[in-house]
C-alpha positions in Angstrom: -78.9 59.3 206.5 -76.1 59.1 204.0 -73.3 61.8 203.6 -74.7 63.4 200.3 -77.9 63.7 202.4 -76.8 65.1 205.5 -74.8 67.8 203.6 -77.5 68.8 201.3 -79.5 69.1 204.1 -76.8 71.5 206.0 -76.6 73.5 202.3 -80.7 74.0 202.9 -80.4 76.1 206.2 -79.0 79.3 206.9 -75.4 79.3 208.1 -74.0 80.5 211.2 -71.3 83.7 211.6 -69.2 83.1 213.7 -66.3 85.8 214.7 -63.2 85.8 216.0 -61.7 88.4 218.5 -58.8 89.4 220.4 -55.9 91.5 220.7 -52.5 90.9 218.2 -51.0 88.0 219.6 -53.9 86.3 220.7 -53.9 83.5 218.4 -57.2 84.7 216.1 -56.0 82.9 212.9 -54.8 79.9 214.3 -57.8 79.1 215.8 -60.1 80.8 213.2 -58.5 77.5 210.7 -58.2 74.9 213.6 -62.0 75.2 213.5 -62.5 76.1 210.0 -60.8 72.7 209.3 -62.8 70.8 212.4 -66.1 72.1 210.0 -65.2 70.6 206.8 -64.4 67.4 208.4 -68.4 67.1 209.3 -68.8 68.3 205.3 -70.0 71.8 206.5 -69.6 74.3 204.3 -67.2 76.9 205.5 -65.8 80.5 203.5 -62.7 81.7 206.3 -62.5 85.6 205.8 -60.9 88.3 207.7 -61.0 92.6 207.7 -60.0 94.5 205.8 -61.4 93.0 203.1 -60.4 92.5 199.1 -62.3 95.5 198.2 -61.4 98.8 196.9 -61.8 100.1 200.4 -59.9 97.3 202.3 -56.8 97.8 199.6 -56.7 101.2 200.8 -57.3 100.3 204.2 -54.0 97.6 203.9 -52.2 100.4 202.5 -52.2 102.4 205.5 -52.0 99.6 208.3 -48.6 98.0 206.0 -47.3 101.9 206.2 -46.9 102.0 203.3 -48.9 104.8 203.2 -48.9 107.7 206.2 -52.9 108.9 208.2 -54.2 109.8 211.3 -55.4 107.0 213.0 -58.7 108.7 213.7 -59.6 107.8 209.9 -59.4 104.1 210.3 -62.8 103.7 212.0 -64.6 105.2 209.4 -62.7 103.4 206.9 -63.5 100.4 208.6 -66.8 100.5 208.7 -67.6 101.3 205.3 -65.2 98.5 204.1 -67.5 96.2 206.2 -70.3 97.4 204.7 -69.2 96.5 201.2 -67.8 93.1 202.5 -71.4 92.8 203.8 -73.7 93.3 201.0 -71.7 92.7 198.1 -73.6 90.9 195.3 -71.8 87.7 195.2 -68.7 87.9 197.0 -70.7 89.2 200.2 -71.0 87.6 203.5 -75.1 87.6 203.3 -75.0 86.3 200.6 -72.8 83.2 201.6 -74.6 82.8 205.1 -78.1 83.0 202.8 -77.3 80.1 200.7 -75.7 78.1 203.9 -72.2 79.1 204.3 -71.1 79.1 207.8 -68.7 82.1 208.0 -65.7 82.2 210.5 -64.3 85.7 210.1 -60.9 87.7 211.7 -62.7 90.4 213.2 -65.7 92.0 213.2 -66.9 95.5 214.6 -66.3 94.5 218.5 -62.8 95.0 217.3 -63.5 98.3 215.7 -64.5 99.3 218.9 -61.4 98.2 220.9 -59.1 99.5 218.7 -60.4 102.3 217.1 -62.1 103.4 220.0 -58.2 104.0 221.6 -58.1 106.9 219.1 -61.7 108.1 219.4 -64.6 108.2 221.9 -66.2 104.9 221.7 -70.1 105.9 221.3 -68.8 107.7 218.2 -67.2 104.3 217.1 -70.6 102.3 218.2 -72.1 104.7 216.2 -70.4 104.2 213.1 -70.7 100.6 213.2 -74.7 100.5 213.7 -75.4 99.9 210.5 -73.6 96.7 210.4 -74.0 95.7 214.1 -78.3 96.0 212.1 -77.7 93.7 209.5 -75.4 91.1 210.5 -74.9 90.4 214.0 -72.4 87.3 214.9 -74.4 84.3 216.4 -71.5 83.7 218.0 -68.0 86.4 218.9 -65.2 84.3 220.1 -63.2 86.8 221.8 -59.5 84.8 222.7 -57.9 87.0 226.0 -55.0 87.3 226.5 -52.8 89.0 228.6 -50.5 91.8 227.4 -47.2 89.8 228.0 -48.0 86.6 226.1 -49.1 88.6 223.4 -46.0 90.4 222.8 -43.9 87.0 223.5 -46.1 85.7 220.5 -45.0 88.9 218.8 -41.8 90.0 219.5 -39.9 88.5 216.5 -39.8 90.9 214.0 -43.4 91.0 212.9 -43.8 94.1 214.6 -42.2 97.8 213.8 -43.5 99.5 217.0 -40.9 99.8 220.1 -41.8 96.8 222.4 -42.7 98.9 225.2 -44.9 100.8 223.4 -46.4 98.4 221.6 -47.6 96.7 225.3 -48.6 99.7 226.3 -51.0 99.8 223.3 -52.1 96.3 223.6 -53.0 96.4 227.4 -55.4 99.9 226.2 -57.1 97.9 224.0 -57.7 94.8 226.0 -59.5 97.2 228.2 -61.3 98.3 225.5 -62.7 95.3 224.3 -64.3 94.8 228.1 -65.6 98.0 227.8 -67.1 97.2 224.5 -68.2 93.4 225.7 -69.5 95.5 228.8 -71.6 98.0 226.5 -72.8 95.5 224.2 -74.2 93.0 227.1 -77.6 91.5 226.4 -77.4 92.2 223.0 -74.3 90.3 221.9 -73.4 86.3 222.2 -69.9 86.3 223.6 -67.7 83.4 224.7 -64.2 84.3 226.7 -61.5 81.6 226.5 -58.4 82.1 228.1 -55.4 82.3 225.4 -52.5 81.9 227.9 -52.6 77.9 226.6 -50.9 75.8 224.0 -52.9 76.3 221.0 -54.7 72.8 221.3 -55.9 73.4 224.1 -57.3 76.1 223.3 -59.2 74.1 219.9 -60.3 72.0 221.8 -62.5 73.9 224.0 -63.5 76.4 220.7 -64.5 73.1 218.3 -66.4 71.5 221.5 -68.3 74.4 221.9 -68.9 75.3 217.9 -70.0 72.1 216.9 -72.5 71.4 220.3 -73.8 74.6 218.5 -74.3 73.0 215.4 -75.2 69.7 216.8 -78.7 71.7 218.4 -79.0 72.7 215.0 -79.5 69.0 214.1 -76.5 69.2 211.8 
């Protein structure tokens, strides 16, 4: 089969969504274009994306998480979810759209990350339950959730990307690690979930990620 063939043929087929999880410091976007750049090398078609999104909603949303506008965090899981929404269904620009006509999307977050973080702030079913709609219509074939441990985090962080004091800032992170077990916990049986331990050099880490992403495809007979 020649190349023209073979990526016609991927084009033809539904693509995958893949997601990538974690808390700050975890190495998310990294590895999010490690892969992305492992895909196009085997002429699959890839659109990298990440929350908030370019909307009207995820502008606003960018506002508030740069500071350079003042809220209560409780409003950022609401905010969330309806920018997700849009990023969903949008006409063209859309991620069903994209994964209809073949796209494989790899995306910076997803909702399992609405529910660590948000969830911090407010009780978690009433983040779940903000989130059904899209957990209903898109649901990652595949959540990539990167752990890592509080400390490595903030020594990936600590360099002035970061305005929060250092101690609380840890403080925060180890909460929401928790949180994302509880959520992985909640959500068992009904999500696909792979852990990899983040406390490596990032190659390491690729390497197990694009092993296991493209076996995925390779059952696909791509």
């Amino acid at each position: 089969m020649t190349k023209q063939q073979d990526s016609k043929r991927n084009v033809n087929r539904r693509g995958h969504f893949l997601v990538f999880e974690g808390i700050d410091g975890s190495g998310k976007s990294t590895q999010l274009a490690m892969l992305a750049d492992a895909l196009r090398r085997r002429e699959i078609p890839v659109y990298p994306t990440a929350e908030p999104s370019e909307g009207d909603i995820g502008r606003l949303l960018r506002s508030y998480l740069t500071g350079q506008r003042k809220a209560d965090p409780r409003v950022f899981a609401p905010l969330f979810a309806a920018d997700r929404l849009d990023h969903l269904t949008r006409e063209k620009e859309g991620l069903l759209p994209r994964i209809a006509e073949g796209t494989t999307i790899l995306s910076d977050r997803y909702y399992l990350s609405s529910l660590a973080y948000q969830s911090v702030d407010l009780p978690m079913e009433t983040v779940i339950a903000m989130n059904r709609p899209c957990m209903d219509l898109l649901r990652p074939d595949l959540t990539i959730f990167i752990d890592v441990t509080p400390e490595t985090a903030m020594n990936r962080i600590a360099n002035g990307r970061t305005s929060t004091e250092l101690f609380e800032k840890r403080d925060r992170l180890a909460a929401t690690r928790e949180k994302f077990f509880e959520a992985i916990r909640r959500l068992h049986g009904e999500e696909k979930i792979a852990i990899i331990d983040g406390n490596r050099p990032a190659g390491s880490i690729a390497g197990e990620i694009q092993e296991m992403v493209i076996s995925m495809f390779a059952s696909d007979g791509c």
